[in-house]
C-alpha positions as CSV (number, residue, x, y, z in Angstrom):
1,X,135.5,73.4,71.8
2,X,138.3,71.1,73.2
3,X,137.4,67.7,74.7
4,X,136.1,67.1,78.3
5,X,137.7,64.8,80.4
6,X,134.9,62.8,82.7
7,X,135.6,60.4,85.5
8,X,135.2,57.0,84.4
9,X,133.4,55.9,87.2
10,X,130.7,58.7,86.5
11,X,130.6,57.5,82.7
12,X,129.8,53.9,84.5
13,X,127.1,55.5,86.3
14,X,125.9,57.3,83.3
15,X,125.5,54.5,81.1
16,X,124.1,52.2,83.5
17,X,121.3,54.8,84.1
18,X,120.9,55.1,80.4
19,X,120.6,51.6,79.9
20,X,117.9,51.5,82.7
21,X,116.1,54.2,81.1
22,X,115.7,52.1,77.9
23,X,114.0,48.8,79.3
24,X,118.0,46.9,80.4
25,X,117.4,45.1,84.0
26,X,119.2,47.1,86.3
27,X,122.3,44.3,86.8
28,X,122.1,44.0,83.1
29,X,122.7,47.6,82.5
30,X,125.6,47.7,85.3
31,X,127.4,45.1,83.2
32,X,126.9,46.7,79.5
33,X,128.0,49.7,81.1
34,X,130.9,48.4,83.3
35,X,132.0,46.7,79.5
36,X,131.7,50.0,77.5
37,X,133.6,51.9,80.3
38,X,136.2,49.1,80.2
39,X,136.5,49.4,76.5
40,X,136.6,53.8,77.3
41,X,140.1,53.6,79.5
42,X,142.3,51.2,77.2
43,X,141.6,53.4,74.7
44,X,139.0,51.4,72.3
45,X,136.9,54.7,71.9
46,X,135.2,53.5,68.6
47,X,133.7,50.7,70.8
48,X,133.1,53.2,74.1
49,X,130.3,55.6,75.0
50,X,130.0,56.2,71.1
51,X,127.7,53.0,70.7
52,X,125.2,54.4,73.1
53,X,123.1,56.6,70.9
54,X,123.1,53.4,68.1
55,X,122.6,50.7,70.7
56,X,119.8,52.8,71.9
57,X,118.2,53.8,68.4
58,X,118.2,49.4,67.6
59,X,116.5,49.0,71.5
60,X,114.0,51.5,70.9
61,X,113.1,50.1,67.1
62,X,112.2,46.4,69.2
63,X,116.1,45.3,67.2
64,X,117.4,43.6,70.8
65,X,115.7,41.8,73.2
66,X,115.9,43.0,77.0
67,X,115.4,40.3,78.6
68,X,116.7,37.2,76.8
69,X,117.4,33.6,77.6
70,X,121.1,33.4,77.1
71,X,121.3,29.3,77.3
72,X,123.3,26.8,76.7
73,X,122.3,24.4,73.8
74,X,125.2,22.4,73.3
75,X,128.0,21.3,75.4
76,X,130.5,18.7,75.9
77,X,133.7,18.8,78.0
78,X,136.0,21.2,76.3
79,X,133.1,23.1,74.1
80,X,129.9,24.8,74.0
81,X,127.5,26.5,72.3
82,X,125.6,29.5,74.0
83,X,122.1,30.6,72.2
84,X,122.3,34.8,73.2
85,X,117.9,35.0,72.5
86,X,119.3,38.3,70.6
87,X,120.4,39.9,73.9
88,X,122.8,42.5,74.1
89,X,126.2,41.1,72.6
90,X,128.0,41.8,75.7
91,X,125.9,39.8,78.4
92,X,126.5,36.9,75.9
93,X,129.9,37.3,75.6
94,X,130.3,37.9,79.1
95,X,128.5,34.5,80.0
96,X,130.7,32.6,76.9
97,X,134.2,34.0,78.3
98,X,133.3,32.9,82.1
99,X,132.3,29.5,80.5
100,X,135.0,28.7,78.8
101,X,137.8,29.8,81.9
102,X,135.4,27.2,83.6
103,X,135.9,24.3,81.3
104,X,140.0,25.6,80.7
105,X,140.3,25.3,84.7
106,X,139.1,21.8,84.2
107,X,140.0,20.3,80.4
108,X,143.0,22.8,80.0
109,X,141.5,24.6,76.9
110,X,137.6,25.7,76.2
111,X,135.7,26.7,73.0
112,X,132.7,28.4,73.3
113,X,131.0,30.1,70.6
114,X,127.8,32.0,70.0
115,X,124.6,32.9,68.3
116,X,121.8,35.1,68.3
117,X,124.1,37.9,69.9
118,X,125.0,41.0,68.8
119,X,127.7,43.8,69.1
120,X,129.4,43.5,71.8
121,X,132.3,46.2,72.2
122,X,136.0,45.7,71.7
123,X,137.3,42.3,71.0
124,X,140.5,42.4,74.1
125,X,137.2,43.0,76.2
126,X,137.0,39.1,76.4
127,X,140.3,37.9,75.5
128,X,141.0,40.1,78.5
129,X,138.4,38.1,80.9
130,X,141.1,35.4,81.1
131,X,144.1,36.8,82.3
132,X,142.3,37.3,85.5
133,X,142.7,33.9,85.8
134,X,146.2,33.5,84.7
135,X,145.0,32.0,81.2
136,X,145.7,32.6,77.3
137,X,141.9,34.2,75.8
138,X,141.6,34.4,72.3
139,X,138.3,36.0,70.7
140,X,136.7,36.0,67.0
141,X,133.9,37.4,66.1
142,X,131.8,38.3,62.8
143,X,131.6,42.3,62.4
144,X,128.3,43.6,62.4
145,X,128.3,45.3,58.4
146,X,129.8,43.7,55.7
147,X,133.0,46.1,54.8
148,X,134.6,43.9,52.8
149,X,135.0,42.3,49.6
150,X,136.5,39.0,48.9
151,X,140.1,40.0,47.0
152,X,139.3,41.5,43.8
153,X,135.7,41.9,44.0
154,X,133.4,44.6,44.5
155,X,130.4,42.9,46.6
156,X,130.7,43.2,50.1
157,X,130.5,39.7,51.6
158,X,132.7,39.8,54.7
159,X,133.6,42.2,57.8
160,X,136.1,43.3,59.7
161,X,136.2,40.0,61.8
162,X,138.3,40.8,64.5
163,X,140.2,38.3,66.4
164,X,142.3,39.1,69.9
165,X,144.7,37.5,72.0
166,X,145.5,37.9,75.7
167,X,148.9,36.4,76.7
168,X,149.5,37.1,80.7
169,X,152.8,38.1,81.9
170,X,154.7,37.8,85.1
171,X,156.9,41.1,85.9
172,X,155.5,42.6,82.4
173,X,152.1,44.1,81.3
174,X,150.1,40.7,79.6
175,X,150.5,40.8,76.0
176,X,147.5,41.4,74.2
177,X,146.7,41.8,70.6
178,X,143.3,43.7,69.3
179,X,142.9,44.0,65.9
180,X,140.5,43.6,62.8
181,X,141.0,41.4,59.6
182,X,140.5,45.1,58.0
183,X,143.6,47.8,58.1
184,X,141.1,49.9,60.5
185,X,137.9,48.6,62.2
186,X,135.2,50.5,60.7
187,X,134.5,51.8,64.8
188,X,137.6,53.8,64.0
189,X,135.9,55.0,61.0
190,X,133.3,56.4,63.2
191,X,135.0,58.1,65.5
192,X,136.8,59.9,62.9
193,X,133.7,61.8,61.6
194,X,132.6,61.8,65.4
195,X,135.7,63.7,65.8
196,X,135.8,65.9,62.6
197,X,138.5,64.3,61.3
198,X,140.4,62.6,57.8
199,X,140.8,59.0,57.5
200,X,144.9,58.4,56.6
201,X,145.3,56.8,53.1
202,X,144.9,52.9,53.2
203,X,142.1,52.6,55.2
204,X,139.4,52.8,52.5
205,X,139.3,52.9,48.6
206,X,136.3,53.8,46.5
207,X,135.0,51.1,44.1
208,X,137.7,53.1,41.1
209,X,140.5,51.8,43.8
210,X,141.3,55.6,44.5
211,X,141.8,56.4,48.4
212,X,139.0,57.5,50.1
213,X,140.1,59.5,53.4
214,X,136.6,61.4,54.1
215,X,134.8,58.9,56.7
216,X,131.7,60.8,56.3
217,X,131.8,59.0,52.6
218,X,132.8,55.9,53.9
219,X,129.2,54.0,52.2
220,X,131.0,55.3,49.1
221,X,133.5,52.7,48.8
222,X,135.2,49.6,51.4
223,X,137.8,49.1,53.9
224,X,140.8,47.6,52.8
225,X,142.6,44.0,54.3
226,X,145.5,43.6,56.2
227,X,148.3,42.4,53.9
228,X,146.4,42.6,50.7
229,X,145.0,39.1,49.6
230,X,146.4,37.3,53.3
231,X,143.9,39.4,55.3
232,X,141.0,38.6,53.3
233,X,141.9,34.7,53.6
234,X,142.0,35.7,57.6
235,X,139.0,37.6,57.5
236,X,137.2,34.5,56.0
237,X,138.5,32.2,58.2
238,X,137.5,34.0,60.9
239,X,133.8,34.6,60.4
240,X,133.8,30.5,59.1
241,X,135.0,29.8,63.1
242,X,132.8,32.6,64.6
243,X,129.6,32.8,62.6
244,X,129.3,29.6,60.2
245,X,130.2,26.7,63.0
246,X,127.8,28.2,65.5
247,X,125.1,28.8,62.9
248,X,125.8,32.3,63.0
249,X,125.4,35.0,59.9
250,X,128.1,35.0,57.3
251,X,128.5,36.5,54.1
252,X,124.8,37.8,52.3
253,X,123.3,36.8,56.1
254,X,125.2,39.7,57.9
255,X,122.6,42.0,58.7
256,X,123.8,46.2,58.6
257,X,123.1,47.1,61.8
258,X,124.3,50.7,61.0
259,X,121.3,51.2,59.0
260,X,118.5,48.1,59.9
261,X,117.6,48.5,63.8
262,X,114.7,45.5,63.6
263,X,115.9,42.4,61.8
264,X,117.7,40.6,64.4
265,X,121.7,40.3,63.6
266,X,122.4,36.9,64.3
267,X,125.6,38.0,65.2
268,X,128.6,34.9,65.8
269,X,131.6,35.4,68.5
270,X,133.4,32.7,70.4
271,X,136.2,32.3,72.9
272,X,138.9,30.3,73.5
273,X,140.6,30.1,77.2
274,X,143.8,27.9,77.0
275,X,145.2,27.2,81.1
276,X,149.2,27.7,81.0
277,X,149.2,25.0,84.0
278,X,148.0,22.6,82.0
279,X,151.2,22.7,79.8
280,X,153.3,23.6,82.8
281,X,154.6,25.5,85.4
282,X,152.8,29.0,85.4
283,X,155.3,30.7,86.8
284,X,157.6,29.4,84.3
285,X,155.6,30.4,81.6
286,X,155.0,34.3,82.7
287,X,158.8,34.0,83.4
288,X,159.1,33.0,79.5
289,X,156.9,36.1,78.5
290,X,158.8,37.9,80.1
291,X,162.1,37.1,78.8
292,X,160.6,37.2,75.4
293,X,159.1,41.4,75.9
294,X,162.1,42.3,77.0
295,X,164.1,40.6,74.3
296,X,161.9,42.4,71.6
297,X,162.1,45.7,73.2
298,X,165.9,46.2,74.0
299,X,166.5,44.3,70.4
300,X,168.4,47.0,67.6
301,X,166.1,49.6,66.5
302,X,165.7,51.5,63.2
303,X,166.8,54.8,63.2
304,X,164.7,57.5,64.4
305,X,162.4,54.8,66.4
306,X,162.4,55.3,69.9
307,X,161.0,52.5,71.0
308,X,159.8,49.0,70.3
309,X,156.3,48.4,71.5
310,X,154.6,44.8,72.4
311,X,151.0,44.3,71.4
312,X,148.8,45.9,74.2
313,X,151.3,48.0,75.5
314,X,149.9,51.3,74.6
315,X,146.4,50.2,75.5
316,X,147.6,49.7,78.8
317,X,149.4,53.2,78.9
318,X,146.2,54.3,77.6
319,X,143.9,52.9,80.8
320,X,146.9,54.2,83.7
321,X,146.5,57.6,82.1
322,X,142.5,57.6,81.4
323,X,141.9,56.3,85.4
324,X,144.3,59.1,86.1
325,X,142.7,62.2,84.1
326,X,139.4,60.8,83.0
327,X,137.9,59.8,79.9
328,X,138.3,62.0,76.5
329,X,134.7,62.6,75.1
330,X,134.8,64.5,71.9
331,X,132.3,67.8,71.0
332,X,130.2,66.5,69.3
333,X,129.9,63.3,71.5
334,X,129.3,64.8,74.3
335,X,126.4,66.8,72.9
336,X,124.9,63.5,71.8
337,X,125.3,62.2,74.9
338,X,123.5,65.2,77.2
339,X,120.7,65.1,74.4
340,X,120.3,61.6,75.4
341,X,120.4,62.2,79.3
342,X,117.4,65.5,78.9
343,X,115.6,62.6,76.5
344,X,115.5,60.2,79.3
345,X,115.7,62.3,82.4
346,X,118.6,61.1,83.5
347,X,121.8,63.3,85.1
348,X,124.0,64.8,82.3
349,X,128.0,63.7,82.9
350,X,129.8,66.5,84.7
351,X,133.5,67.1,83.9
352,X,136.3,67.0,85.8
């Protein structure tokens, strides 16, 4: 059975009803929705509609609270610190990224980090946030399963520990750069065995070091780093800004929540909005991005490479063609998905 292609705006609808259905306020579950939609069209699928079944199995199980008291509990000029209550990672990441464009409109730059959250989608998502107001967002977070052994060990102490960075342009799409301290984000992972699918070689090893391409065996053995022993020193680093400072999990703390849906994650993100007018001209900066994109892309390529690509780029292809033709919902997805909608009595999704 080939994939369906569904209106994005009826997958918002969808998961906003299927949100309702399981307890979500009803603005709260237009904005999880509105987030996993967002994170459907630029092409972030392992962090889409495939987290609704899971999301809903932890809500169900008591795991997240629906109606939490996202708060903040410290704060200075430039900084905060946002207690989530254990609320859906997404309304606390939402609230930390419009927090921190608020101080950046007023200090120049704003840190806010979190606790008590949990998964919250794609990391751009909030990185993203700030180029609606002409600003720099940069995004770390602690993964939400422990993937990854420090360099040359076998226990898995750290995640994938994502970290993005949203650069706006003037004539030229906004750089942005998505990606995990891991060579794949263990989302990916999923969708492969969502789609049926092998894993390429350097994703994952077995704990003999051998490749391990089968993501339905993936418990078998770990992710690998970026760049060998640099991406594990990145990978701590990150989950030391996002999880430790704010009193966050890390390490042994990091609770599994592909397998535990009760003990409550603790999971640690934060956000960083930098304001280009504070530094200058804005206009004069985006015309600097500019310059730089199109250096990079008309510079000499390799032979048999047809073109050079800036971070984001195909992400952003991604969303202009997914508004265009709708989003791609594997088989099997999409038979988890109308099991869900006759579970709750909601409206299956209707293709296109």
């Amino acid at each position: 059975m080939p994939e369906s292609r569904v209106p994005a705006a009826q997958v918002r609808r969808f998961l906003t009803a299927a949100f309702a259905s399981l307890g979500l306020p009803a603005g709260d579950a237009r904005t999880v929705a509105g987030l996993m939609t967002e994170a459907e069209l630029q092409g972030s699928d392992g962090h889409g509609v495939i987290r609704l079944v899971p999301y809903a199995r932890r809500i169900r199980a008591g795991g997240i609270n629906l109606t939490p008291d996202i708060r903040v509990v410290k704060e200075k000029a430039a900084m905060a610190l946002i207690d989530g209550d254990n609320g859906m990672g997404h309304l606390v990441m939402k609230k930390a990224a419009e927090l921190a464009i608020a101080k950046a409109r007023q200090c120049g730059v704003a840190w806010v980090g979190t606790r008590l959250s949990n998964h919250a989608g794609p990391a751009s998502l909030y990185a993203r946030m700030a180029l609606a107001q002409d600003m720099v967002g940069l995004y770390f977070a602690v993964g939400n399963a422990n993937h990854l052994p420090p360099w040359g060990g076998l226990d898995m102490l750290l995640s994938t520990n994502p970290i993005a960075v949203a650069v706006p342009a003037g004539e030229e799409p906004p750089v942005v750069l998505d990606m995990a301290t891991t060579v794949a984000a263990y989302g990916k992972v999923k969708a492969k065995a969502q789609r049926g699918e092998q894993m390429p070689v350097g994703w994952m090893i077995d704990r003999q070091g051998q490749p391990l391409t089968d993501p339905k065996r993936a418990e078998e053995g770990f992710l690998l780093p970026i760049g060998g022993y640099k991406g594990y020193g990145l990978a701590m680093i990150v989950g030391l800004l996002a999880g430790t400072l704010n009193g966050a999990a890390m390490g042994s703390e990091v609770v599994d929540f592909n397998h535990d849906d009760t003990t409550i994650t603790n999971t640690g993100q934060a956000i960083l909005a930098i304001d280009p007018d504070a530094f200058g001209e804005l206009a004069a900066f985006k015309a600097r991005v500019d310059k730089l994109v199109r250096e990079l892309r008309a510079s000499e390529r390799m032979p048999g490479v047809d073109r050079i690509f800036m971070p984001g780029e195909q992400s952003h292809g991604k969303r202009i063609a997914n508004e265009r033709e709708g989003l791609a919902l594997p088989p099997a997805l999409r038979a988890q998905l109308d099991a869900f909608a006759r579970d709750a009595g909601i409206p299956l999704l209707q293709d296109t």
